[in-house]
DRENVEXMAR-774368 format. One record per residue (C-alpha): residue in one letter; x, y, z. Coordinates in pm, whole numbers, plus 50000, padded with zeros to 5 digits. Example, Ala and Ser with C-alpha at 12.3 -4.5 7.8 and 13.67 -1.06 7.14 Angstrom:
BEGIN
a512304955050780s513674989450714
//
This chain:
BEGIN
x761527892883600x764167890683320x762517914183137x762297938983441x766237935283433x766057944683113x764167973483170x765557986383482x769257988383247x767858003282970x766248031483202x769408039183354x771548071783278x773878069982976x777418077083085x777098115083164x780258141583130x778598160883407x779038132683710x783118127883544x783778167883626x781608162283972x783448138384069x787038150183936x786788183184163x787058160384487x790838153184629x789028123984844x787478087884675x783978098784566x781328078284322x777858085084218x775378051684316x772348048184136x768828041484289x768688002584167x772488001084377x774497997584085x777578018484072x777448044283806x781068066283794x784178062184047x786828089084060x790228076384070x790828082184437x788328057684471x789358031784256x793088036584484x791338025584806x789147996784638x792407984884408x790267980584118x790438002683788x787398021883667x786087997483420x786227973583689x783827987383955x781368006783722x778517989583643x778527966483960x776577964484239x777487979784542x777027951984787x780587939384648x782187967484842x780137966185127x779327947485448x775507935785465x774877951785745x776077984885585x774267979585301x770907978985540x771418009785661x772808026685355x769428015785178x767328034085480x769558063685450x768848065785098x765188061785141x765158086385395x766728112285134x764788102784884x761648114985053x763208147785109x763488142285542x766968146985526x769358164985243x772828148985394x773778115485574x777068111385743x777988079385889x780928056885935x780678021685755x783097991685641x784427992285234x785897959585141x788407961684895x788857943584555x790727919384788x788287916285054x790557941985301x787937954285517x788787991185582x787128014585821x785108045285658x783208076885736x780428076985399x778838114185341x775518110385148x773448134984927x771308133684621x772918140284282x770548156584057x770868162083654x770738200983478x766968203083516x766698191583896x765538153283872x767328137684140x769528109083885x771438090284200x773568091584517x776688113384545x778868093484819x782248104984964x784478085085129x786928093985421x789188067485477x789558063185898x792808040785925x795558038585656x795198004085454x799037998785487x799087993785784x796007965385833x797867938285865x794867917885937x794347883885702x791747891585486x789747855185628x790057866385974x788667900185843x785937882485668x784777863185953x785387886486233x783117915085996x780307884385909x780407873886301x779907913786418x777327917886123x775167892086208x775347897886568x771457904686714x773257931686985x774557959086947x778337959487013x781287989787052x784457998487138x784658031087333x788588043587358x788858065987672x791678081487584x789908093187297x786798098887467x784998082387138x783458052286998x786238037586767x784208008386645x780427998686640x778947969486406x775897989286339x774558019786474x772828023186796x771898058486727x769908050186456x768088017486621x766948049886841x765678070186573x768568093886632x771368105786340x774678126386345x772748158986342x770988150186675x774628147886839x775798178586723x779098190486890x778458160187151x780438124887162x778398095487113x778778086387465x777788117787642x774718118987392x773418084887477x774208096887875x771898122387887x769168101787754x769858069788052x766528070588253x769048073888598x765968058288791x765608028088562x769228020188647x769467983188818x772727958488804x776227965888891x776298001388747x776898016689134x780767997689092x781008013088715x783998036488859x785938014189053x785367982588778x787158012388515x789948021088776x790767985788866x789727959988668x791297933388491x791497927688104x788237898888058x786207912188357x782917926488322x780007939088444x776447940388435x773357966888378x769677971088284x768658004188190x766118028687988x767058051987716x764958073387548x763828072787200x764028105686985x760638102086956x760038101087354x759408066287417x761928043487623x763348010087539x765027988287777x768507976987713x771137951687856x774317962187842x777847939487906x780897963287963x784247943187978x788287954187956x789697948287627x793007962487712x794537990187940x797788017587829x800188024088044x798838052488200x795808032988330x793368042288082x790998016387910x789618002287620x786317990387669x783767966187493x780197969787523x777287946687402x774017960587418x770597941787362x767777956587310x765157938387594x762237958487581x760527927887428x761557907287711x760777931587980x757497942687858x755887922787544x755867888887641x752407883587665x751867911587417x753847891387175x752177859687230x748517883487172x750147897986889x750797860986769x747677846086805x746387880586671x748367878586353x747257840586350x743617851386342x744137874486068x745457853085878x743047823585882x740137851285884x741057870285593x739527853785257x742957855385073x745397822785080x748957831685230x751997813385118x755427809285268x757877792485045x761087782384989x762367798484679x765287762584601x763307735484764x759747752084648x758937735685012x755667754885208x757077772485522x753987781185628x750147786785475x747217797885668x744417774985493x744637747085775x741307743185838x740477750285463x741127738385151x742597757384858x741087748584475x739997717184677x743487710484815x744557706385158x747427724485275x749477689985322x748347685584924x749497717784831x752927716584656x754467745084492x757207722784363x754977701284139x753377728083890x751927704483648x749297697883905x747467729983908x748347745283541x747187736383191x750527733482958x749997773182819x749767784983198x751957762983332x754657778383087x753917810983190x754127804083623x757567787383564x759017818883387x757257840083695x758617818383954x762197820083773x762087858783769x761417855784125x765677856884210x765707891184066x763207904984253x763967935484452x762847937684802x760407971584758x758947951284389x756107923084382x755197903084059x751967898084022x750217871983795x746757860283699x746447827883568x743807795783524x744417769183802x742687736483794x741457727584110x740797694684233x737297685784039x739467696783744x737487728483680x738957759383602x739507791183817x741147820783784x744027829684082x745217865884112x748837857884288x751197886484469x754747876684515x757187895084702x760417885784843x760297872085232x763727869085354x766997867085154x770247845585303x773057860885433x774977861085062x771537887484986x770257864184781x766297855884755x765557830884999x762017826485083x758717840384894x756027855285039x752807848884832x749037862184908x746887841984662x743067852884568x740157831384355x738937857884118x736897833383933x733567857684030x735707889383964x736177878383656x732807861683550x730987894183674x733667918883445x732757897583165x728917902083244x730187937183233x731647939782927x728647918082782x725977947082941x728377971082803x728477959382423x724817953882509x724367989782570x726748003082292x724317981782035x721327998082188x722538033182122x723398023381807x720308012481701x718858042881865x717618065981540x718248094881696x721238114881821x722798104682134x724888127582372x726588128782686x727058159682903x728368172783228x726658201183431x728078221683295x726868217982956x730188203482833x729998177682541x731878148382653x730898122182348x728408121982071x727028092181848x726078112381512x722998108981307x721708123881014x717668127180940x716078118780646x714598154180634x718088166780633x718358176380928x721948176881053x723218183281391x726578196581468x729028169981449x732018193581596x730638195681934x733118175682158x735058198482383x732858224482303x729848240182555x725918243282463x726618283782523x728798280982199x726158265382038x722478272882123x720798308782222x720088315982548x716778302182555x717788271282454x720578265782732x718488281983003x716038251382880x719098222282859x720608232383240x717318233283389x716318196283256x720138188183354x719728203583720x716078185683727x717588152283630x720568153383891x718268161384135x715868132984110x717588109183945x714998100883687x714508112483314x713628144583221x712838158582866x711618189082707x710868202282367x713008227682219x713498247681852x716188254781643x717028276981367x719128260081116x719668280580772x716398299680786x714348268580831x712908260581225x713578229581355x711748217081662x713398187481882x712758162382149x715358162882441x715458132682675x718038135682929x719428105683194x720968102183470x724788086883458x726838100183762x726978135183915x729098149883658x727878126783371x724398127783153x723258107182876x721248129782584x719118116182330x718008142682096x715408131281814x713788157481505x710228161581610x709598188881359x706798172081140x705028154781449x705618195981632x703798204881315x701078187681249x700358191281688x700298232181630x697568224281324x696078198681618x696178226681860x694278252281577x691568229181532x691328218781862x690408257481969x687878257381659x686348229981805x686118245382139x684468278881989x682008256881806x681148236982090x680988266982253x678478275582003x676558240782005x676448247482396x674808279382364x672928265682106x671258235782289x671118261682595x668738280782414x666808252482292x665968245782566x664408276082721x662868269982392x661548243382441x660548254382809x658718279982683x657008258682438x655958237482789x654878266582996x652918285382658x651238255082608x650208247182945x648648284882973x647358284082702x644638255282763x642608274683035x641608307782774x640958276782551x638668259482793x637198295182843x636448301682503x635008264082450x632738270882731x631478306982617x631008290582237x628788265682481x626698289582643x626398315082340x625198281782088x622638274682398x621028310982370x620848309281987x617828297081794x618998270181522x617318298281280x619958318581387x622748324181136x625718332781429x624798299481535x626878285481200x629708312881324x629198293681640x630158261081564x633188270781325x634458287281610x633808257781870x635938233681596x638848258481567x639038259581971x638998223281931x642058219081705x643548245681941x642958224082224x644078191682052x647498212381938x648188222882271x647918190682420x650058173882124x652528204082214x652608194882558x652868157382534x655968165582272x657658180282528x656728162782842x658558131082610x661808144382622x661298162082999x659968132983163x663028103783320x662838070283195x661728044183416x663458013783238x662257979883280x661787947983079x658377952982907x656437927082752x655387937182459x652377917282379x650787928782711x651357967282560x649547956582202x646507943782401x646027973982602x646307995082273x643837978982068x641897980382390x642088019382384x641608018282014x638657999081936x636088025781879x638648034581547x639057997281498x635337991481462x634638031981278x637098020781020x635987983181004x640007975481053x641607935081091x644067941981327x646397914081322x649087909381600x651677881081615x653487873781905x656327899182007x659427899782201x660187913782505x662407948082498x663437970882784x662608004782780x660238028082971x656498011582979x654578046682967x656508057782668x656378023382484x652898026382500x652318056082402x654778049682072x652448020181978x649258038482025x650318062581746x651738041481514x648648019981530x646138045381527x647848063381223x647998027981057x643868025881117x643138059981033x645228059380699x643818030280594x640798035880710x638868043880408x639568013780226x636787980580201x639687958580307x641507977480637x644517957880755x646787960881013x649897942381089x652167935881425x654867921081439x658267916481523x662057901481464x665027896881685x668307902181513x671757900081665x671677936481784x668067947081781x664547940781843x662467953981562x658927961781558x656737963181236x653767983381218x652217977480842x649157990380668x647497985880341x646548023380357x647538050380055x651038051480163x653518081680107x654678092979716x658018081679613x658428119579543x657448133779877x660408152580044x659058155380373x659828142980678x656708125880844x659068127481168x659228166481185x657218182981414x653718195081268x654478173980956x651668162980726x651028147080387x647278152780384x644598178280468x642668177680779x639438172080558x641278142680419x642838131980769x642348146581114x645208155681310x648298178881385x651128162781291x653068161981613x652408119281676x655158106581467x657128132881621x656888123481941x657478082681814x660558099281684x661598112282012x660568084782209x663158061581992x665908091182061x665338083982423x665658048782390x669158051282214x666918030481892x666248036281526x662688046881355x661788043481015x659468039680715x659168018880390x656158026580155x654708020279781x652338043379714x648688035779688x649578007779860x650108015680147x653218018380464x655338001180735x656478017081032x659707999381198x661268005781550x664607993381617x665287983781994x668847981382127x669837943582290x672037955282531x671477970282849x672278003482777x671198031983031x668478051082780x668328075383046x670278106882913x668208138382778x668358138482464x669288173482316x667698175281965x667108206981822x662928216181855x663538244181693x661018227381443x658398234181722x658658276581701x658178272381315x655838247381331x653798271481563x653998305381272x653338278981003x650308261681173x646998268080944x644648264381280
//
């Protein structure tokens, strides 16, 4: 509070020319007061009345040359102008001269202001109401008759009738009223507070009032209870004591009136006694500690933690005196040169302090203490402190959990690669973190205090307000991909925008051109694609109506084919065997035949890929049986050992698995058919994804040469005079794998002969789906058939 001192002098106004003339153009004592009360220039009519010389009142503090009383009221006065309610105070007050003469004054306040209009201080003139030659009064008896009036609780006057006026008062009544001297205006005090008596309120010995003037004695009095009214309209009850101080010769009186203000009495008893426990309450409810204290002794007057405890203390343990107790020696320092500051604390100022306490356990807390003066004695000197006392420990736990998120946050945008931004919405640039791209990319680093409209086109900022507006609307992130034109060269970027406060976004802008690059070369191929599927689509569309047409052709086509087999029947019948159309005859029963048999291959091609799969487990050596079963005319024809070993189970679609091991076994017989020593071999192996099937022969096998696929549709190796057939069986085998999701193959040495292998899937796959294979083979097979 030292300091403060220190402060307060150095901040007030250096001796200033100005207030000398101001004051020098007055015939009557005038001096300029400053706001802190210290006396700042006197004129010499001043320094007359006081009896000191100018160096000896500037520079001191006012309440030497005042009563304390007057000093009150001057302070409210001052207030009051310093607000701007009032521009001029008039009042009459008590000086006390360098010899403690007490000398009745009428004080005329305004505000002093310096050349620019800053109000610097108090101008105050001084009319002097008796002549100080003539006080013969001792200055003791002065000094204790003014301290006696001063500290009075009523209100007390002397009202001359001859002069129809108040000619002394110890403090104002007006003003306890709320009125001033511009209320009165050409009134006396008397009549003015007249008018205001509520008549019907009246109750005592007011009805004698007359007769007590006209003939009482000197020490008589009398009593009365009465309302006046306030200036603001209320009423306050008064008691007022009129007695005789003295009477002139002509009958006329001096009177002496006490008045005390009752209204308490009269109507707030119990309200008081509410309004105590009330206060009470408060005090014990509210979560802050409240101190009373002595500022000398340091005793408690009073602390509303009763039924608490403070740091662990109870309020009997709490002692302000003994600071060592609560403080560690660095803090314990700074609360005794706090508490020392305290006696220079003005009334309107508070020190405030936050310090580590130990509390009881001996763990540390923080306390946020207010001080602020209480009461002073009647020299004006601090006398008790009034201290509200808070545990901030939490407060200041969670700040530093604060400031840790904070430098959290500050390390996360600086790790952040990219540039980061904030914004209003407005577009403003409040801050920017800069970064600069590998690609050399560089934003604009002079952005702050600048708007996006000075920056980007309109595009651009039509783009950045809407994800702004879109973002302050729903709170979340919003982003949006923007370009750029920096130097000649495009530049595409990534805006991700977040929400701070109304006013207040958070931008992170990252260079996306090489990822916005190679997704437009993305986008190019992706519409390829999407013309050759397109294609594909139309494609496998029209194979199959191809392929339907191969169906429907070859299904109408068997009945002219049974109708020419039957007329070749009947026409052979009516020929002699002499006949030579009889020959004719029979070539042209064998090339119905092969039509026949190419039909039907045609048909059973398609009806493999048309027909659903019924999937189930199959066992496979059940299938092999019923084969060799339907094979065992060939078998025997071509003398064949058919050897089978025991095979696992697979699961596929019975019919169709059939059907695949009927042709691979009957083109294994009929290729090796024509050799002394006609083998066959089945068998099978299980590997960790498949089930394999092996169909070998010791036939002629396939040249090493051959380019052919034996797979194709209407694919052959040999002649029919060779071999019968039409080529479509390994077709369909082919097909019938497709449809199984499996794998078909061939290994071969030439001359001696060929092994057919079919690849099962282990898993449970669904082999359902139509397989869409091009059989475009089957139109060209058709034009390039020899039958």
């Amino acid at each position: 509070m030292q300091q403060q001192s220190s402060i307060l002098r150095a901040f007030r106004p250096l001796r200033d020319s100005r207030r000398d003339v101001a004051l020098s153009i007055h015939d009557f004592p005038a001096f300029i007061l400053g706001f802190d009360f210290i006396i700042y220039d006197v004129n010499e009519a001043f320094c007359d009345i006081i009896g000191a010389s100018k160096e000896g009142i500037e520079g001191r503090p006012l309440r030497h040359f005042l009563l304390r009383d007057d000093l009150y009221a001057l302070k409210e006065a001052i207030g009051d102008l310093r607000q701007g309610s009032k521009k001029r105070f008039h009042f009459n007050r008590h000086l006390k001269t360098e010899q403690q003469v007490v000398i009745d004054s009428s004080l005329s306040l305004s505000l002093y202001k310096d050349e620019f209009g800053h109000s610097e201080g108090i101008m105050i003139m001084v009319s002097i109401m008796e002549d100080v030659g003539t006080n013969t009064r001792s200055t003791v008896e002065q000094e204790v008759i003014g301290n006696l009036l001063s500290t009075m609780t009523d209100f007390l006057y002397v009202f001359d009738m001859r002069q129809q006026r108040i000619v002394y008062e110890n403090r104002s009544f007006l003003n306890h009223l709320g009125y001033d001297r511009e209320d009165i205006a050409e009134q006396s005090e008397m009549q003015f507070l007249s008018n205001r008596i509520q008549v019907d309120s009246i109750q005592g010995d007011w009805e004698s009032d007359t007769d007590f003037l006209q003939y009482g004695k000197k020490g008589e009095f009398i009593d009365a209870e009465y309302q006046i009214q306030c200036k603001d309209g209320s009423y306050r009850w008064f008691h007022e004591r009129t007695s005789i101080m003295n009477r002139d010769q002509e009958g006329l009186v001096t009177c002496i009136c006490t008045m005390r203000d009752i209204t308490n009495q009269r109507y707030a008893h119990f309200e008081n006694q509410v309004h105590g426990q009330f206060i009470e309450k408060i005090s014990h409810t509210i979560p802050d500690y409240i101190f009373v204290w002595n500022l000398q002794s340091r005793e408690n007057i009073y602390s509303n933690f009763s039924g608490r405890t403070f740091m662990g203390y109870a309020e009997s343990e709490w002692n302000v005196g003994d600071m060592s107790l609560y403080f560690d020696d660095q803090n314990r320092a700074v609360i005794k040169e706090g508490l020392n500051s305290l006696a220079d604390l003005e009334d309107d100022a508070y020190l405030e302090l936050e310090l580590r306490h130990i509390d009881r356990q001996g763990q540390s807390q923080w306390v946020r203490s207010r001080f602020r003066v209480f009461s002073r004695d009647m020299h004006g000197e601090v006398e008790n402190i009034f201290t509200v006392s808070t545990i901030i420990t939490s407060d200041k736990e969670y700040i530093e959990s604060l400031n840790k998120a904070e430098s959290y946050n500050r390390a996360i945008i600086s790790a952040i690669p990219d540039v980061v931004l904030m914004v209003n919405a407005n577009g403003d640039y409040l801050d920017i973190r800069e970064r600069k791209y590998e690609d050399g990319y560089v934003p604009d680093m002079d952005v702050l205090g600048k708007n996006i409209r000075e920056i980007h086109t309109e595009e651009n900022v039509a783009l950045i307000l809407d994800g702004i507006a879109r973002c302050r609307e729903s709170k979340n992130v919003t982003e949006w991909t923007m370009s750029r034109e920096i130097d000649g060269e495009t530049f595409y970027l990534f805006c991700r925008i977040s929400y701070i406060n109304e006013d207040a976004f958070l931008a992170v802008v990252q260079n996306v051109t090489e990822r916005q690059q190679l997704k437009l070369a993305l986008d190019e191929k992706v519409v390829a694609l999407s013309m050759q599927r397109d294609t594909l689509q139309d494609f496998v569309e029209r194979n199959q109506e191809l392929e339907q047409y191969a169906y429907i052709i070859s299904h109408d086509l068997k009945e002219p084919v049974r109708t020419v087999a039957g007329l070749s029947q009947v026409l052979e019948a009516s020929l002699e065997d002499s006949h030579p159309g009889k020959r004719y005859v029979k070539m042209i029963k064998e090339g119905n035949k092969r039509m026949y048999d190419l039909i039907d291959s045609l048909l059973q091609y398609s009806n493999t890929n048309k027909n659903e799969l019924v999937l189930s487990g199959i066992n496979l050596n059940d299938v092999v049986r019923a084969v060799q079963s339907d094979l065992a005319m060939s078998i025997e024809h071509n003398e064949t050992n058919l050897i089978i070993d025991m095979l696992p189970p697979v699961t596929g679609d019975n019919t169709m698995i059939r059907q695949l091991l009927q042709n691979i076994i009957g083109n294994a017989i009929k290729f090796s058919g024509k050799k002394d020593d006609s083998e066959v071999h089945v068998h099978g192996e299980v590997t960790t994804d498949e089930i394999i099937i092996h169909v070998k022969d010791n036939g002629i096998g396939i040249p090493e040469d051959s380019n052919k696929d034996i797979f194709g549709v209407f694919q052959r190796l040999h002649s029919d005079k060779s071999y019968q057939g039409q080529g479509i069986g390994l077709s369909i085998c082919k097909r019938i794998m497709d449809r199984h999701q499996g794998r078909i193959w061939y290994t071969s040495v030439y001359g001696e002969g060929m092994t057919i292998h079919c690849a099962f899937p282990r898993s449970s796959n669904d082999y359902s789906a139509q397989d869409d294979s091009s059989i475009v083979a089957i139109q060209d097979a058709i034009k390039s058939n020899p039958s």
